[in-house]
N, CA, C and O of each residue as an XYZ file, in Angstrom:
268
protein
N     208.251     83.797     88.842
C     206.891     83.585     89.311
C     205.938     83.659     88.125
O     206.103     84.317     87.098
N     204.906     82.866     88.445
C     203.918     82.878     87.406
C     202.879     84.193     87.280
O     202.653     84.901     88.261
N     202.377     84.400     86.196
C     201.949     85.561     86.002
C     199.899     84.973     85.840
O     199.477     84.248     84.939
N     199.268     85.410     86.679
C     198.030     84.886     86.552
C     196.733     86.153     85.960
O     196.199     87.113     86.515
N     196.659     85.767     85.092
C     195.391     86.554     84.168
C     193.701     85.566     83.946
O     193.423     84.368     83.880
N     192.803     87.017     83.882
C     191.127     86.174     83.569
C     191.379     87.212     82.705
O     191.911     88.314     82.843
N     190.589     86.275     81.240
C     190.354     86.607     80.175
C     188.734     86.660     80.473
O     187.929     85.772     80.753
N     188.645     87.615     80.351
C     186.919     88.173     80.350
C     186.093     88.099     79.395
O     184.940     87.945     79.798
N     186.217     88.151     78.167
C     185.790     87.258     77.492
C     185.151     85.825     77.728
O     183.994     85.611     77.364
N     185.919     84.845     78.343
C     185.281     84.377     78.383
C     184.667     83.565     79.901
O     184.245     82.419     80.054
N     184.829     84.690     80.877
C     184.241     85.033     82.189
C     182.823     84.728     82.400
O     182.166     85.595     81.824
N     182.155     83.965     82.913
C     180.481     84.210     83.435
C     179.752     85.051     84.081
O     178.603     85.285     84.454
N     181.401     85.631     84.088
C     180.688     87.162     85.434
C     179.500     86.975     86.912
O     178.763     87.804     87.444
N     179.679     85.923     87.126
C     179.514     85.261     88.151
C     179.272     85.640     89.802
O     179.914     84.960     90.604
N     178.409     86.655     90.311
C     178.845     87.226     91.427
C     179.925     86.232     93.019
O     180.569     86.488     94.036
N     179.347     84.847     92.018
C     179.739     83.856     93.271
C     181.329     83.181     92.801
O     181.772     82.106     93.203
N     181.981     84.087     91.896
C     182.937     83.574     91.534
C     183.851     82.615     92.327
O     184.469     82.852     93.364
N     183.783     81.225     91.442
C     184.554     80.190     92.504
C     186.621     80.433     92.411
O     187.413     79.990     93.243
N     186.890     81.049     91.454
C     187.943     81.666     91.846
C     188.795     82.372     92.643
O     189.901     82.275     93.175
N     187.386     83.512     92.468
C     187.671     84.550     93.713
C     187.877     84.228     95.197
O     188.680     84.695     96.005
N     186.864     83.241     95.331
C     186.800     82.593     96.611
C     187.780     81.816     97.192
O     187.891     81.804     98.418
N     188.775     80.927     96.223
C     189.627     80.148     96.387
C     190.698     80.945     96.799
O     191.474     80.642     97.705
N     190.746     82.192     95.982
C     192.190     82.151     96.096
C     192.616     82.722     97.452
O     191.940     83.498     98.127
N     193.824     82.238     97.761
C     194.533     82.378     99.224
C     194.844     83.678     98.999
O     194.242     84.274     99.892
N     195.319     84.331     98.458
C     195.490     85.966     98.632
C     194.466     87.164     98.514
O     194.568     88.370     98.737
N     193.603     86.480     98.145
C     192.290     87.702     97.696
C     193.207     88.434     96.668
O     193.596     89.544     97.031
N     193.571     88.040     95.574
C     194.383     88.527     94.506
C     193.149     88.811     93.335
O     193.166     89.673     92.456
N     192.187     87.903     93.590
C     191.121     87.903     92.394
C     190.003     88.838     92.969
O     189.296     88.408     93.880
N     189.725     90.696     92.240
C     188.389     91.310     92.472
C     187.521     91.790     91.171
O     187.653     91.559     89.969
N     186.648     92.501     91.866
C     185.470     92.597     90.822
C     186.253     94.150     90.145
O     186.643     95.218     90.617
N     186.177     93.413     88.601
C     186.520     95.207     87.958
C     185.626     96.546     88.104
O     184.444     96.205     88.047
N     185.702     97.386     88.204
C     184.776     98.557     89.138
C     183.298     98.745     88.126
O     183.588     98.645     86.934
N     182.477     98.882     88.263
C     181.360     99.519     87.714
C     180.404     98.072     87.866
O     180.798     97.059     88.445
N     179.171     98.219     87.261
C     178.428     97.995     87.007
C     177.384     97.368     87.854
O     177.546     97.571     89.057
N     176.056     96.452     87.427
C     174.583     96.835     87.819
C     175.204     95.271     89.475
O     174.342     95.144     90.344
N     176.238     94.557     89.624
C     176.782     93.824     90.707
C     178.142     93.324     90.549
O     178.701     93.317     89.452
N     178.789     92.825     91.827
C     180.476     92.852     91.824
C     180.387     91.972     90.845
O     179.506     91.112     90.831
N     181.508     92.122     89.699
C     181.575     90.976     88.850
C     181.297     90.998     87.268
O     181.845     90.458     86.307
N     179.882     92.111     87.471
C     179.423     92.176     86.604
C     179.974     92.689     84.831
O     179.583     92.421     83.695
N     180.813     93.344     85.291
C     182.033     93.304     84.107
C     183.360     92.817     84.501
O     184.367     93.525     84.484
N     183.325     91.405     84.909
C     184.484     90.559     85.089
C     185.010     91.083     85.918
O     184.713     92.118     86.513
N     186.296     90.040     86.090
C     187.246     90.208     87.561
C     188.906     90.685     87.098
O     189.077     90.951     85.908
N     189.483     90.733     87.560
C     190.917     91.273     87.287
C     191.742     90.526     88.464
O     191.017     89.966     89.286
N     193.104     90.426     88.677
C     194.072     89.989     89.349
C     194.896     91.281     89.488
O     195.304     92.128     88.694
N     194.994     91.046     91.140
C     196.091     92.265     91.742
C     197.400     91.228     91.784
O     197.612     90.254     92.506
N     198.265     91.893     90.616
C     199.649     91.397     90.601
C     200.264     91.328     91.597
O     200.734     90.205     91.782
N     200.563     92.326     92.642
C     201.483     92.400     93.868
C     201.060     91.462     95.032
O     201.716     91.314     96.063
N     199.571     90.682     94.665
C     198.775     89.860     95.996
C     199.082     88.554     95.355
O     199.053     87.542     96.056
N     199.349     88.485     94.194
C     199.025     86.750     93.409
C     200.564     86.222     93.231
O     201.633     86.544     92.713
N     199.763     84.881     94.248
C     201.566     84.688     94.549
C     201.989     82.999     92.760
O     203.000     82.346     92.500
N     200.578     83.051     92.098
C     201.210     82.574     90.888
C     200.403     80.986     91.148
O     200.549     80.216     90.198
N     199.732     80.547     92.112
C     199.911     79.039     92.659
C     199.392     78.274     91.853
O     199.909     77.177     91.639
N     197.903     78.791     91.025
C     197.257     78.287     90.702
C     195.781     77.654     90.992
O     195.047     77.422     90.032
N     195.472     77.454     91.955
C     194.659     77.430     92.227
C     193.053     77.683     91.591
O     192.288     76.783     91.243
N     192.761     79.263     91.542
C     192.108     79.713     90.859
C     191.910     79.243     89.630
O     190.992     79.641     88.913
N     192.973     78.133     89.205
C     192.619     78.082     87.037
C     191.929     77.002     87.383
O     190.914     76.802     86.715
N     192.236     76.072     88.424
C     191.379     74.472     88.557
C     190.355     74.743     88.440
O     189.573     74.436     87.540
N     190.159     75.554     89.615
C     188.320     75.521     89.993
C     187.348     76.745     88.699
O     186.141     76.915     88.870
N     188.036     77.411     87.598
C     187.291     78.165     86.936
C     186.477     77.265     85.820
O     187.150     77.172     84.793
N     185.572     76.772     85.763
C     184.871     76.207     84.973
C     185.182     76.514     83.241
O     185.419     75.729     82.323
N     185.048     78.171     83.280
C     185.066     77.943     81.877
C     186.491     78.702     81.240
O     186.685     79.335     80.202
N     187.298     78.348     82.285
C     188.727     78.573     81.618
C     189.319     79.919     81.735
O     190.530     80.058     81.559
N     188.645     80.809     81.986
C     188.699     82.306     82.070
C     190.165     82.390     82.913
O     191.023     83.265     82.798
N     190.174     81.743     83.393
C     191.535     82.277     84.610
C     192.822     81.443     84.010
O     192.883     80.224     84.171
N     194.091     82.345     83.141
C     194.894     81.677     82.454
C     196.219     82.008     83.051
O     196.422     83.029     83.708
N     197.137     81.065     82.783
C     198.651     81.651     83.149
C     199.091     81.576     82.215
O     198.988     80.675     81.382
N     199.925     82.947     82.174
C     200.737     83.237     81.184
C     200.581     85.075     81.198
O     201.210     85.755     80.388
């Protein structure tokens, strides 16, 4: 299975993340803290992400990588 990572770096931090939204597992959430969800990027729950892809189409600026 594929292994799906967001590089935060180069994330928009986006509260309306179109990733998050896509994905069929709710695998993609907001990393904990700050001033709104998102606001220091998102993370992937390994045990929910079934690998599909999805999420890398629709990320505009690439943030969401496999590998």
């Amino acid at each position: 299975m594929s292994t799906i990572r967001i590089e935060n770096s180069q994330c928009d931090r986006s509260p309306g993340c179109p990733s998050r939204r896509v994905c069929p597992q709710g695998a993609i959430v907001p990393v904990e803290g700050g001033s709104y969800p998102g606001s220091n990027g998102y993370t992937v729950i390994q045990d929910k992400c079934t690998g599909c892809g999805v999420c890398m189409r629709v990320c505009a600026g690439g943030a969401v990588q496999m590998g």
